[in-house]
Steps between C-alpha positions, in 0.01 A plus 500: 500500500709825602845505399613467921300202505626367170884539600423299857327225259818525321724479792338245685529262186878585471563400886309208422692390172792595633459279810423211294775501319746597812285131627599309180833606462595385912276172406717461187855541707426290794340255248772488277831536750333418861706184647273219481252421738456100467700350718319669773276185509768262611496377847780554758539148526642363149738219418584655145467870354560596131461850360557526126383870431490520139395797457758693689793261279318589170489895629849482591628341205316739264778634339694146468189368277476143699476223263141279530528319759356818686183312389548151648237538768253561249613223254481262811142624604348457170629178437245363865187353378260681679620809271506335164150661359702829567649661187725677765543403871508852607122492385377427851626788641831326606785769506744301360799705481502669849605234799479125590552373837486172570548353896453207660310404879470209712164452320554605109690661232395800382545729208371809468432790216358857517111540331469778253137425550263309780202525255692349170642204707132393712364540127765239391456323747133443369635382161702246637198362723284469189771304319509281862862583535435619855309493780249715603632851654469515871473846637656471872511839608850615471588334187326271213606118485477287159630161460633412156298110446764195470764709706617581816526859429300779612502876427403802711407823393406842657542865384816552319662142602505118349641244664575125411452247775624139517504274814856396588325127540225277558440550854439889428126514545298749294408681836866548584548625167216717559625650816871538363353697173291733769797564679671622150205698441480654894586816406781437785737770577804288656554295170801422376552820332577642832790312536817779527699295263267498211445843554890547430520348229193699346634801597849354337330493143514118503293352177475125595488405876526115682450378824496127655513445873593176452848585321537826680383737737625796272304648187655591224470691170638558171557880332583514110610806333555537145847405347633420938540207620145417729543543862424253764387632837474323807310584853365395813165432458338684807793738546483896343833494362711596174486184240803382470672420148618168459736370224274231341653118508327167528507529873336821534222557673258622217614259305420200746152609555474557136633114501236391706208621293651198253698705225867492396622847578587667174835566371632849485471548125157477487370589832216737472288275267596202598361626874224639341393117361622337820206670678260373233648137459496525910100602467442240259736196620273594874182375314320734678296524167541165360 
């Protein structure tokens, strides 16, 4: 090989490395900092919306070292039974630490966590079915359907979500639960998420997020910062507007909803984690996984 042909070699590899790694790194940001994604499965119509986004609380409390309830979401998930061959529950492929959402339809209550990995949950999924924990996996196109045996409860899993399904009662067939899970799974684009209000209160940095039609027709979220008192923000639900702060009382519209999902709203010394286990006693108390 001639020294011109040797330094093209050469260059062509460097374009090639350095492309890759120009790839990575943009994978790596949006990866790491990119809102999240999941609650673009929930359908417009809902009766109740949670957001906890952990991972945006832990990142934003990096320098305040939060103490460990941080990890109450994973305590509560390895303490269900059809994870207790797991040495950790994040073994599935279960990101644990990014987001939970949890909402509620005329049909079922749902609760929902990112997948780290497709492949390690349908293989876990095979472990439980040999120790006849679940049913067997039914692959229905736009999502795979499980039921957990001696329990209401289903799960649903495709790509890079995992969601939780329980009937709201009796008279819930398994076909309407079917067809509610493929709406969740529709790949829709005029979800929830679209709604201007939530939107606002994304764009307004909020970490923890509640809705309930039945209480009110607003949405409403809550902002911490480090060594400040935590902001609660208030808007129209399918308005683009400015959230508005609102002092925080027992008559307050975040804390009403909050109210409604069962839990005792917390008192002001102790707010952050005692919000942080009021959305895991609320997933728990729900039996959703009972």
């Amino acid at each position: 090989m001639d020294s011109r042909g040797f330094k093209r070699t050469a260059l062509s590899l460097m374009v090639i490395i350095t492309i890759t790694v120009v790839a990575f790194g943009i994978y790596l940001y949006f990866n790491f900092t990119s809102r999240s994604s999941l609650p673009v499965i929930v359908p417009a119509k809902v009766e109740q919306f949670v957001h906890f986004q952990t991972r945006k609380f832990r990142d934003d409390f990096a320098s305040a070292k939060p103490s460990s309830y941080i990890d109450s979401i994973s305590n509560l998930v390895g303490s269900w039974a059809i994870f207790s061959h797991c040495d950790k529950p994040a073994e599935p492929g279960i990101a644990l630490f990014s987001d939970v959402v949890y909402f509620k339809t005329k049909e079922a209550r749902f609760l929902a966590f990112t997948l780290t990995s497709e492949e390690s949950f349908s293989a876990f999924c095979d472990t439980l079915k040999k120790q006849n924990l679940i049913s067997n996996k039914m692959d229905l196109g736009t999502y795979n359907l499980v039921k957990i045996v001696g329990s209401p409860v289903y799960f649903a899993f495709k790509h890079k979500v995992l969601v939780f399904a329980k009937p709201n009662d009796s008279t819930v067939t398994d076909e309407a639960l079917k067809y509610a899970l493929k709406d969740v799974f529709s790949g829709r684009s005029d979800g929830f998420i679209t709604s201007a209000g939530l939107q606002s209160l994304y764009d307004a940095d909020a970490q923890f997020i509640v809705y309930d039609s039945r209480v009110s027709e607003k949405i409403s979220g809550f902002r911490f910062q480090p060594k400040e008192m935590p902001a609660e923000l208030i808007v129209s639900l399918n308005e683009k507007s400015e959230p508005k702060k609102q002092r925080t009382s027992v008559n307050s519209p975040f804390v009403k909803i909050y109210k409604s999902l069962g839990q005792e709203f917390p008192s002001p010394e102790n707010q952050i984690e005692t919000l942080f286990k009021g959305v895991f006693n609320t997933l728990k108390s729900d039996t959703i996984l009972k």
